[in-house]
N, C-alpha and C positions, 0 to 999 in steps of 0.2 A: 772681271773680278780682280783685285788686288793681290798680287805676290805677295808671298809672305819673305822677308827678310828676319836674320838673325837679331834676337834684341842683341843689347848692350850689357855685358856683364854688371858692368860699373854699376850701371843703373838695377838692374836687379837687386845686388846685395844691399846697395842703398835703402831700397824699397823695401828689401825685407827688415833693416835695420832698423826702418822708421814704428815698422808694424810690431816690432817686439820692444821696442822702447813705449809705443801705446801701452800694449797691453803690460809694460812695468809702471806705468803710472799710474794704473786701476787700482782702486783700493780692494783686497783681498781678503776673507776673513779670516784672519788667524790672530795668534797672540802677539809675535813680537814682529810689529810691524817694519819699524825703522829698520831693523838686522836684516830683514828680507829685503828690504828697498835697495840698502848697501848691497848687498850682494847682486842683487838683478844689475844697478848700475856699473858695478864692477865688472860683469857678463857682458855688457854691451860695451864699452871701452875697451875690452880685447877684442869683440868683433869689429870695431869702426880699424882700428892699428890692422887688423886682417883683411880689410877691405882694402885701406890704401895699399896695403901691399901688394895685393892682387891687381888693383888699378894699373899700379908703375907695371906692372911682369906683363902687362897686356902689346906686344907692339904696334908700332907707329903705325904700321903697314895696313894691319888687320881693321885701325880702327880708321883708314882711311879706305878701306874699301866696303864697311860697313856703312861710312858716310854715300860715299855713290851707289851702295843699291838704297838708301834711304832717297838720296837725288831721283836714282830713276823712278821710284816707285810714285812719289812727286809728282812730277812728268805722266808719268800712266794714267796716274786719277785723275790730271788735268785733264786731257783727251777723253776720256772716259766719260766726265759729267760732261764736253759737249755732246759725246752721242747718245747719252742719256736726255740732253735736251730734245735733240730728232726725234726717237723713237717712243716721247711720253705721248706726241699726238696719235701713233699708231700702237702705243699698247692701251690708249682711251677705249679704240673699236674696238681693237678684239679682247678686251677686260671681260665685254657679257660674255662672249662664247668659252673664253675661260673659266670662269663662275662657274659655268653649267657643268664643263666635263668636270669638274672638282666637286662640283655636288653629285653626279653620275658616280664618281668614283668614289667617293664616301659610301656612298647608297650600298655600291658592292660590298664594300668595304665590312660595312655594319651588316648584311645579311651574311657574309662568308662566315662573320664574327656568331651572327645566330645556329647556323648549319653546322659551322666546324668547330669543335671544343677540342681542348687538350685534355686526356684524360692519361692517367698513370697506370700501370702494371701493378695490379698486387700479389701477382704468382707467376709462374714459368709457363705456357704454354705452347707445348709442339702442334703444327698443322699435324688433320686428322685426314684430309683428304685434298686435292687439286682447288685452289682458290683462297684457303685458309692464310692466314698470318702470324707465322711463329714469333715468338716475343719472351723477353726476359723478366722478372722480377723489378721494379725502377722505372724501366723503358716507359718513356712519352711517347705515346701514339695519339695524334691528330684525326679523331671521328668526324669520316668524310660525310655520312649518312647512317641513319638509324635504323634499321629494321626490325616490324614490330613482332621479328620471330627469336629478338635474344643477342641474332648474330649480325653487328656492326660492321660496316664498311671502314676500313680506320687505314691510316699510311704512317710509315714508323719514321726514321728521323733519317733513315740511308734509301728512303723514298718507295719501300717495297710499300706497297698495297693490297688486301685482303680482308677477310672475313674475320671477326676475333670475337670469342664469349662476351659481354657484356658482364658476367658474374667477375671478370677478372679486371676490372676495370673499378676506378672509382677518379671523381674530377680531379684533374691537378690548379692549386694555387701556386704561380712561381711563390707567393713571399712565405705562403706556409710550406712550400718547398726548402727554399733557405733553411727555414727556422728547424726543419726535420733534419735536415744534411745537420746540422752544429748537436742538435742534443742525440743522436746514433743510434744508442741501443735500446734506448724507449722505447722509439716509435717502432723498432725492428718486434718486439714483444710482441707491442699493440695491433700490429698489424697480423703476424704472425695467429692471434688470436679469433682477430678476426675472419681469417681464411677457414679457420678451423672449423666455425659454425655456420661459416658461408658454401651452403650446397656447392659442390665443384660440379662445371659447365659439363655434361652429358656427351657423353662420343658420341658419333652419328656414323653410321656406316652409310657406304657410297649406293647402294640403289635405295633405302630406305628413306633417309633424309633428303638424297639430292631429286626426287621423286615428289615428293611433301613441300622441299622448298619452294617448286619449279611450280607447284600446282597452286599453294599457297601464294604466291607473288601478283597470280592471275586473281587472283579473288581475291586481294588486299584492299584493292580498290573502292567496291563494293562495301566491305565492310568497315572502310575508315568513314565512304558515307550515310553508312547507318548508324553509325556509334555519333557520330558529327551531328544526327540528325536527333539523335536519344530514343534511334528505334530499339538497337539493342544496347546492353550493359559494357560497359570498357574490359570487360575479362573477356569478353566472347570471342572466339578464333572461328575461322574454317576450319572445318571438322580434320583430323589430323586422320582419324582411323578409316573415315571415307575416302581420303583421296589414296590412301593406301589400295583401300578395293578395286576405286576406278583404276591403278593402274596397270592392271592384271590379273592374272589368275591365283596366283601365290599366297593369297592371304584366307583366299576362299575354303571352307569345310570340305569341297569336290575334290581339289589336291590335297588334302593331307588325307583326305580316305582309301587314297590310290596303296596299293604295296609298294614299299620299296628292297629295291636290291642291294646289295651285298658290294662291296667293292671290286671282288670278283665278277659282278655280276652271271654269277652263274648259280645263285640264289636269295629265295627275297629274306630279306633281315627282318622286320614285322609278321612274317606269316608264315607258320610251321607247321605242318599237318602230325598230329598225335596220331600212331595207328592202334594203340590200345583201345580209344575212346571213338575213333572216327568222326572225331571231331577236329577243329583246328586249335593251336596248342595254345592256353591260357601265356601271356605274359604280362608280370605286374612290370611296373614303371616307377621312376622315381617318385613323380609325385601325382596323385591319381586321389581328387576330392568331391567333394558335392559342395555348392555353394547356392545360395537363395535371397535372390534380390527382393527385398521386405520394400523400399521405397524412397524416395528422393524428395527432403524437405526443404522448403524453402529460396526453391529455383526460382530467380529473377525473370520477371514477363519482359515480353518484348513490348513494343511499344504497336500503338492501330498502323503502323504503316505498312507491315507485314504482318501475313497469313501465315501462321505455324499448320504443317501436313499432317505432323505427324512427332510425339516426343520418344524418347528410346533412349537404352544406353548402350554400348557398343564396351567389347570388355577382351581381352586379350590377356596372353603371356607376355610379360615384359622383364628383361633383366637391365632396364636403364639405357642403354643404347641403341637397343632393336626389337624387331618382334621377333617370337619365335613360335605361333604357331599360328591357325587363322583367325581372324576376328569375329565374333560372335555378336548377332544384335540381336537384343530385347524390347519389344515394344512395350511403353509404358498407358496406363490409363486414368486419367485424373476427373477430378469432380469438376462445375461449373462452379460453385461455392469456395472450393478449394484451388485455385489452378495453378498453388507454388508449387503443389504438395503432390507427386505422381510414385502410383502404384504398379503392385504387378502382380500377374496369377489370378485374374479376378474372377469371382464365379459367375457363369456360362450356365446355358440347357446345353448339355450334349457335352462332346469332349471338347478339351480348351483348347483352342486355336496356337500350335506350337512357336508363333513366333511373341503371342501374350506369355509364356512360361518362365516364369521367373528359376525356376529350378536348372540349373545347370549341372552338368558333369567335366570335370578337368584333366587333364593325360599329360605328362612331360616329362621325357626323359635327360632335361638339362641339370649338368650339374652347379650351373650357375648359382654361386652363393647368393647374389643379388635376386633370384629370380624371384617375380610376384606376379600378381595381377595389373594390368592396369584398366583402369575403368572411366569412360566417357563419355559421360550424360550428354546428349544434343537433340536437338531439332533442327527437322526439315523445312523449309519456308517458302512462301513464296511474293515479292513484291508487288502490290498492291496498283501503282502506278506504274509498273516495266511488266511485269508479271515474266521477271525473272525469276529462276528457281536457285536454290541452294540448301549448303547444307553446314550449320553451325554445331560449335562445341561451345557446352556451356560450363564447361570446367572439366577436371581430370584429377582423378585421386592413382595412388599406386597402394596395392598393399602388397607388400614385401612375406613371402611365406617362412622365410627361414631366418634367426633372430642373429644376432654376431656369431654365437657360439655353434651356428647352424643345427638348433633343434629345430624343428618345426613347429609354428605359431599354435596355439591352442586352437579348437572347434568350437566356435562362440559367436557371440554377433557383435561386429562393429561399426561405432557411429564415426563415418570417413567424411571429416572436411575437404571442400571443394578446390581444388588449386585453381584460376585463370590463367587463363594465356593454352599453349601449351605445351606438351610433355618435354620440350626441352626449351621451355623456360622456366625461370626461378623466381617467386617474390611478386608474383601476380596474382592480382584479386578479381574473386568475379565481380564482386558487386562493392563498387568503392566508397558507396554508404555506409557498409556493415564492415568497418576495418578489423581485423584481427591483431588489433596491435593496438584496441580503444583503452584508453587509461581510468579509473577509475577506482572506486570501490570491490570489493570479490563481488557481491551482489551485481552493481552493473556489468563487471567482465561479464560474468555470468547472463543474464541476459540477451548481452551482445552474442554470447555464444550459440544462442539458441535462436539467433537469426541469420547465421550464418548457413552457407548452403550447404548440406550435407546429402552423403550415401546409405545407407543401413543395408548391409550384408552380413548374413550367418552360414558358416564355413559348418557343414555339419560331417559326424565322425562316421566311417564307414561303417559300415556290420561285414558279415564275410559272403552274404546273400550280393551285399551291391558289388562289393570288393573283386568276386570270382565275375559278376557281371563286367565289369570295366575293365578285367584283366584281357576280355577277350577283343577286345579293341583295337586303333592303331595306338601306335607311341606317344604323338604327337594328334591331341584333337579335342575343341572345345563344342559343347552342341548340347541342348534340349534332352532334360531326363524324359520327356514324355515322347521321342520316336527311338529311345535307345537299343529296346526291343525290335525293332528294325532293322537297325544299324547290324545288329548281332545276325539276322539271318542274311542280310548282304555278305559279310563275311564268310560264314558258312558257305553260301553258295559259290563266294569267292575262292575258297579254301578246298571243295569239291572240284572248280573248274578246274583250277590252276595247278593242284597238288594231286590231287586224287586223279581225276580222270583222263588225265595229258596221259596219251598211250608212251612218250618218250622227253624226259626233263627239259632236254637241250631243241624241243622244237619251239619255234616264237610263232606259228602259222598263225592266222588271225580265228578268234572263236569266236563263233556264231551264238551268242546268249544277249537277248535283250535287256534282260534284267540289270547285267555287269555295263551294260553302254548307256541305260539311264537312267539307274538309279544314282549314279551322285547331281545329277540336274536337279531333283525334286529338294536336295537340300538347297537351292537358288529358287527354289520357288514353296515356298510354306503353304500355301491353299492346295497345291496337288498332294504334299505330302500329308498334310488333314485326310484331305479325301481318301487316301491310301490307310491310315491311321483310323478312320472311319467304318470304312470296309472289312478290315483285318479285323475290328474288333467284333462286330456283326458276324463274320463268318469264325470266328473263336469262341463265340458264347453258343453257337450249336454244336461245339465238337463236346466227342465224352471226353470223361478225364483222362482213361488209356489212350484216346487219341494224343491228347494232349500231352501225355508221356512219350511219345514217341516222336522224336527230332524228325524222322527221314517224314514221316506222315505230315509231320508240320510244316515244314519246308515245301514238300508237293503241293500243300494249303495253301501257301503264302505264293507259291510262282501261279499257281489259277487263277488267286483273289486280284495278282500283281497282272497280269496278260487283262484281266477282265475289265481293272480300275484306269491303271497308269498309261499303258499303253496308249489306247482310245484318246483319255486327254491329251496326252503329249502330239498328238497327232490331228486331232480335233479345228477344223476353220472356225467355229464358231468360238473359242477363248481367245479370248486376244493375250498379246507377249504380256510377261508378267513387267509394269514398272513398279519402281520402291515408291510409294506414297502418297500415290496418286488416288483417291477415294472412287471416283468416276472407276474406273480401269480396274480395282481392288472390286468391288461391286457388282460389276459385270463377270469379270471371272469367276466370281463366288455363286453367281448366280446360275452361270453355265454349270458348274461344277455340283449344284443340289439339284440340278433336272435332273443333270446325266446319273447320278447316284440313286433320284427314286426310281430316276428308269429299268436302271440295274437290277434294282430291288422288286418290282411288279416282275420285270421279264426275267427273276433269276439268273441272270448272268448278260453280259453285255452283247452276246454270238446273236441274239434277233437286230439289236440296234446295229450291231455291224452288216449285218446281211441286205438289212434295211434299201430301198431305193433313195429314203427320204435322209440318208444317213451321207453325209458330204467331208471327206478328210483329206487332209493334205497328201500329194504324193510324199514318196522317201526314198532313200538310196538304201540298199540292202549294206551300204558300211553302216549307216545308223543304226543298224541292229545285231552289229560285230562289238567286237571286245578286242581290243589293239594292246596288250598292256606293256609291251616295247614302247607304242606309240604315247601313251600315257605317262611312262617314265621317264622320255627322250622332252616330253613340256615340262615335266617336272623341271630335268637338270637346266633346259633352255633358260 
């Protein structure tokens, strides 16, 4: 390559002088032509007089050593083009192999260019947890990878890399960059405006999300090749409220039925024994409702490649970042004729099967302004050609209970549009045929409106009959108005064990009550607690009404009907483990569970079939028929 040497001043001003004497002999459009020529000529005549001057002031010296690196550089390009002659015959060969890495490296070039965009900051965001990427207002951050849960893989410009909202991002153009830096406080409005109606990116707290993410990542896969394939809609997710259950006990109805203790722990906070009533002491709760799932219109089919199990909605307390109490699920039931359109509560011979009940009861002692419901219509599936199973979310609505000024929402029924994706994403559609943002006519919006997937929920107003019912409850618990009545003597006998009959406060010894160690199981299993539900009801329509008035006589009712029904099953070879959604397995246990019930019924109580030779049950350890409620609280805090 050639040196570069100093030009020649001389020569410079020259050249610029020639270039400004052109552009004075351009004709111009103006009025007084000649007068302008005069004067540009007179301009260049004091620059030519300033040139020579500058020429003389230049010395000898300088411009003789200017002339020998001109010489050498001479000399260099001589040598130069001979070994440019040698090495054209060997950059002949290796021309193809160059070609190729050059088109190799294009190739990277333009896929990094696909993968990675520059996108801009339109708000401040602090990391919320280990992995996250704090960023400013402005800030250019480079998306390394997209993920389809919201939160981008992005790296900032001092090379930190992390996870960052998508909601806080929008593409960057350098040249519409420019043009924003020059006009300032425009675009600061504009933008400004924009955040305002752009939902801000949802906190996630660290077992909650990082739990959903971790479980979510494993079944991404799966679902990019079914959407790829048009089995299901581009809004559908892995269920968010399911993988919350698989990952432990914590979300479950079994844990929030437990007592809890006091910070002292040296008593429970939830459960007080009244000695005037001898009973356990009513407490109301912040927010304490009845709500009734009417039905789901307009849910998108999946496509012949998969077997739907089973459809349902699954429904929670939500305050925007986490749950806070356990999740509840409703099975739904649709028509053949109809199969966007699914219902709930349907009529049945005999009592409705608690997990069809669309009636729900609500308990929350959060003062969270934000707090609502959130509700997640899905199905269970299963693949056709893998005969893998899983579990999808076909959208997710929130209804928020308390309005800005925190009254609480009216007692009414609402028609709740479907959001896609999920609960912490923004601007996702489940079905991206049916956009909500179609233009048109009011007539067409309207239309469009009515093809969109929606909820119908009616939040109904207490009376003081349900209200003293729900007081007696835990704090914190979502479940089935049709085993409530249940729920309430578990209580009682809980509030008899623990309060009333403990000869000393401060003993934790373990109590011997079967009742207290499995009845929160049967809420994980809905066919036993039918059968319990069945029984109870059978052995209440022969009691008299003064039976009936009298607590201590109904509870003695309910532990005979509970020894005679629940136990036997729970213990029983012949039911198999309860799975979720499985028809075969659902079938079978229902099946076992109407013998063992007429048998009940001929032999008046279950003491001949237990005595029975022909009668076969599993052993058991005598802790399964203890009550630990140290041991219960210590899973709690775990």
């Amino acid at each position: 390559m050639l040196a570069r040497w100093p030009r020649d001043p001389l020569q410079c001003l020259q050249r610029r002088g020639q270039e400004l004497k052109q552009q004075a002999d351009e004709p111009i459009p103006i009025g007084n032509y000649h007068q302008e020529k005069e004067e540009e000529h007179s301009l260049l005549d004091k620059l030519t007089h300033q040139l020579q001057e500058l020429a003389m002031s230049i010395s000898r010296e300088n411009i003789t050593k200017i002339r020998e690196l001109i010489e050498r550089a001479d000399d260099d390009s001589a040598e130069e083009d001979e070994e440019d002659d040698d090495e054209e015959e060997e950059s002949k060969e290796s021309g193809g192999e160059e070609e190729t890495q050059e088109e190799e490296k294009q190739e990277n070039e333009s896929y990094q260019q696909a993968t990675s965009k520059e996108y801009i900051a339109v708000g401040d965001f602090t990391a919320q947890q280990a992995g996250d990427l704090t960023f400013k207002k402005g800030e250019i951050l480079l998306i390394i990878e997209k993920n389809p849960d919201g939160w981008w893989m992005a790296k900032s410009a001092k090379g930190s890399k992390g996870l960052v909202p998508k909601t806080y991002l929008e593409p960057y153009d350098k040249e519409e960059g420019q043009e924003s830096s020059e006009e300032g406080s425009e675009e600061d409005v504009e933008v400004g405006d924009e955040i305002a109606e752009e939902p801000e990116a949802k906190q996630r707290t660290g077992s909650h999300w990082s739990a959903v993410r971790k479980a979510l990542s494993e079944q991404i896969n799966t679902v990019d090749v079914l959407t790829t394939m048009g089995a299901i809609p581009a809004g559908f997710r892995p269920s968010t409220l399911f993988q919350l259950l698989q990952e432990g006990n914590q979300f479950r109805a079994s844990y929030f039925l437990q007592p809890e203790l006091t910070p002292s722990q040296l008593a429970f906070r939830d459960l007080m024994w009244n000695a005037k009533t001898g009973t356990i002491r009513s407490r109301p709760s912040h927010v304490s409702l009845i709500l009734t799932l009417w039905s789901c219109k307009m849910i998108p089919l999946p496509g012949v490649s998969i077997q739907v199990l089973s459809r349902h909605v699954r429904l929670c307390l939500f305050d925007g970042n986490k749950v806070l109490s356990n999740i509840h699920t409703v099975r739904a039931t649709w028509q053949p004729k109809k199969p966007r359109t699914w219902t709930f509560s349907p009529q049945v011979t005999g009592i409705l099967p608690c997990l069809l009940d669309g009636d729900c009861f609500l308990r929350s002692n959060s003062l969270s302004p934000d707090l609502g419901i959130l509700f997640e219509p899905g199905i269970s599936y299963i693949r056709n050609s893998t005969g893998e199973k899983g579990e999808l979310s076909c959208g997710w609505v929130f209804l928020k209970l308390f309005d800005a000024s925190g009254i609480p929402i009216p007692a009414k029924t609402y028609e709740l549009f479907l959001n896609g994706g999920t609960p912490y994403e923004k601007g996702v559609e489940v079905d991206h045929s049916v956009s909500r943002r179609a233009h048109g006519s009011v007539f067409h919006q309207m239309m469009m409106m009515r093809r969109e997937p929606q909820l119908l929920v009616k939040l109904r107003s207490l009376n003081r009959r349900s209200r003293d019912i729900l007081s007696l409850l835990p704090e914190i618990l979502i479940g089935s108005m049709c085993y409530i009545h249940l729920l309430i003597f578990y209580r009682q006998i809980l509030g008899d064990v623990l309060l009333k009959g403990r000869m000393s406060m401060r003993s934790a010894d373990i109590i011997s009550n079967p009742v207290l160690a499995t009845f929160p199981k049967l809420l994980e299993q809905p066919d036993v607690m039918d059968a319990l539900r069945s029984s109870w009801a059978e052995k209440e329509s022969t009691l008299k009404r003064s039976e009936k008035r009298d607590r201590e006589f109904l509870k003695a009712m309910f532990l005979l009907v509970y020894h005679d029904c629940v136990v036997p099953l729970l213990h029983s070879t012949l039911l198999p483990p309860f799975r979720w959604a499985e028809e075969e397995t659902e079938a079978a246990r229902w099946k076992v569970i109407t013998d063992f019930l007429k048998q009940n019924q001929e032999n008046k109580g279950a003491l001949q079939a237990l005595l029975s030779p022909d009668g076969v049950h599993e052993p058991f350890d005598i802790s399964e028929q203890t009550y630990d409620f140290l041991g219960e609280i210590r899973k709690k805090e775990a």
